[in-house]
C-alpha positions, 0 to 999 in steps of 0.5 A: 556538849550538854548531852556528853555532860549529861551522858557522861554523869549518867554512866559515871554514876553507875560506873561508881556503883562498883568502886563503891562496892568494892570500897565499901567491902575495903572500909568494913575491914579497915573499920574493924581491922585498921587493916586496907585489904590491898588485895580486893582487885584480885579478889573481885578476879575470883569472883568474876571466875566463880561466876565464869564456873557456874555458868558453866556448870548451869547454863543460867545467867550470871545473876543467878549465880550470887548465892554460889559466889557469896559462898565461894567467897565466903570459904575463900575469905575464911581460908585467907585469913587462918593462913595469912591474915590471923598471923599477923593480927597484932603487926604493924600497918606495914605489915598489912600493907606488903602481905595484902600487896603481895597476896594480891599478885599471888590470886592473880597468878594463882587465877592465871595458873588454873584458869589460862591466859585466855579471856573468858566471857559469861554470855548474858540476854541483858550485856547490850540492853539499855533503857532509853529516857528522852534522849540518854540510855542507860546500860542495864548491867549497870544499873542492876549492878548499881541497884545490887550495891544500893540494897548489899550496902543498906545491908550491911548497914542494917547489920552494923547499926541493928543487929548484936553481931554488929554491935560487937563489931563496931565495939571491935573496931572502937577498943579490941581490948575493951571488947574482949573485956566485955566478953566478944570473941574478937578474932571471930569478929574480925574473920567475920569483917574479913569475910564480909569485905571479901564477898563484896569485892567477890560480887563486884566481880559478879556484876561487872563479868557482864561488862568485861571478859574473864581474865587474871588481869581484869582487877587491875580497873579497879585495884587503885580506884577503890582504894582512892575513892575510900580515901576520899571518902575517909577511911573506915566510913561507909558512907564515905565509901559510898559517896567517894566511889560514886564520886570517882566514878562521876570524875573519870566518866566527865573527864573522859568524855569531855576532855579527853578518852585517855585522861579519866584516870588523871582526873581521878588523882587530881581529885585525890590530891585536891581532896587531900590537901583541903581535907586530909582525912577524907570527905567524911573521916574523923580527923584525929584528936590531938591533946 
């Protein structure tokens, strides 16, 4: 039983390494947009599909392929937004919520269309390695996708605290207004958020095509997870992002390997609704001024 615990929260840890990524990309756009991107699922699909391409374009493993997903992402967020979300700049909430839902189930057929029903893999040297210590292992396409997620986060983090471009999108994301006052170009600002977010759920896509087969359906892991761990974490946080994936991650692995196979996404919700009640605008959101 101590070696499934200790197992378990080692895979957890790495398994939430993805949610993570895909959360974070979720919390850039909400931060600067107030808009959740219910649509990163099927985009991590069209990232799993790019690196699927350059595999068969080259030959190479799929690591190598992370400048020529970044760049597909890059124009396929870039053509989202002029078409679907940049109308819709200035609407509701309710708005992003059903538009990014049914763009969603759009990418997804849309994949399904181009590239068939039948799964597809990208064979990898490293898909089964592990690496032993003592008597646990640890599969090495997670801890590469772990460690990847480490270094895009420090990132993005450096670019927000460290750079002008993010400090005209933290002021986007404080006053849109006040901002274009000052002078930003706040819609230039927001694609830009938008294309960052949607990179990242593209090279989760990337990390994980070692660990799944290549289908229009493979997002569906991920399409309610990465969301709830941004919950938990508190919207519009990254590091609330960060530790809320980890920590989904770290849930679903112990429940699945300790009480039952079938029951990780249960857990995941009780921790959602736990989290909730005692804390409503997550581990690390801001609560909201009241007068």
């Amino acid at each position: 039983m101590v070696w499934v615990f200790f197992q378990s929260l080692i895979n957890g840890i790495l398994a939430g390494g993805v949610y993570a990524l895909v959360g974070v990309g979720i919390t850039i756009i909400f931060g600067v947009m107030k808009m959740v991107n219910f649509a990163a699922s099927a985009q991590l699909v069209w990232g799993m599909y790019f690196t699927y391409l350059f595999y068969v374009m080259t030959g190479l493993n799929c690591y190598w392929a992370i400048p020529f997903v970044a760049v597909c992402m890059a124009a396929f967020a870039w053509i989202i937004f002029k078409l679907v979300v940049r109308p819709l700049l200035g609407s509701d909430q309710t708005s992003f919520i059903l538009v990014t839902l049914g763009l969603s189930y759009f990418l997804q057929n849309l994949a399904e269309f181009i590239f068939g029903t039948n799964p597809k893999s990208v064979p990898s040297s490293i898909k089964t390695s592990s690496i032993f210590i003592g008597d646990y292992s640890i599969g090495l396409p997670r801890l590469i996708a772990f460690c990847a997620m480490i270094v895009l986060v420090l990132g993005v983090y450096i670019l927000l605290n460290k750079t002008t471009l993010g400090r005209a999108m933290r002021a986007t994301a404080e006053k849109p207004e006040v901002a274009q006052m000052l002078g930003i170009n706040t819609k230039k600002t927001f694609t830009i958020a938008f294309m960052i977010g949607v990179i990242f759920a593209g090279l989760s896509g990337l990390l994980v095509t070692p660990l799944y087969y290549v289908t229009s359906t493979a997002g569906s892991v991920f399409r309610t997870t990465a969301v709830i761990a941004v919950i938990i974490g508190g919207l519009g946080d990254i590091k609330g992002a960060l530790v809320g994936g980890i920590a989904i991650g770290v849930i679903e692995a112990l429940v699945t390997g300790l009480i039952a196979i079938d029951l990780g996404p249960v857990g995941v919700c009780l921790a959602l609704l736990v989290v909730l009640y005692l804390r409503p605008q997550g581990l690390f959101g801001k609560g909201e001024r009241r007068a």
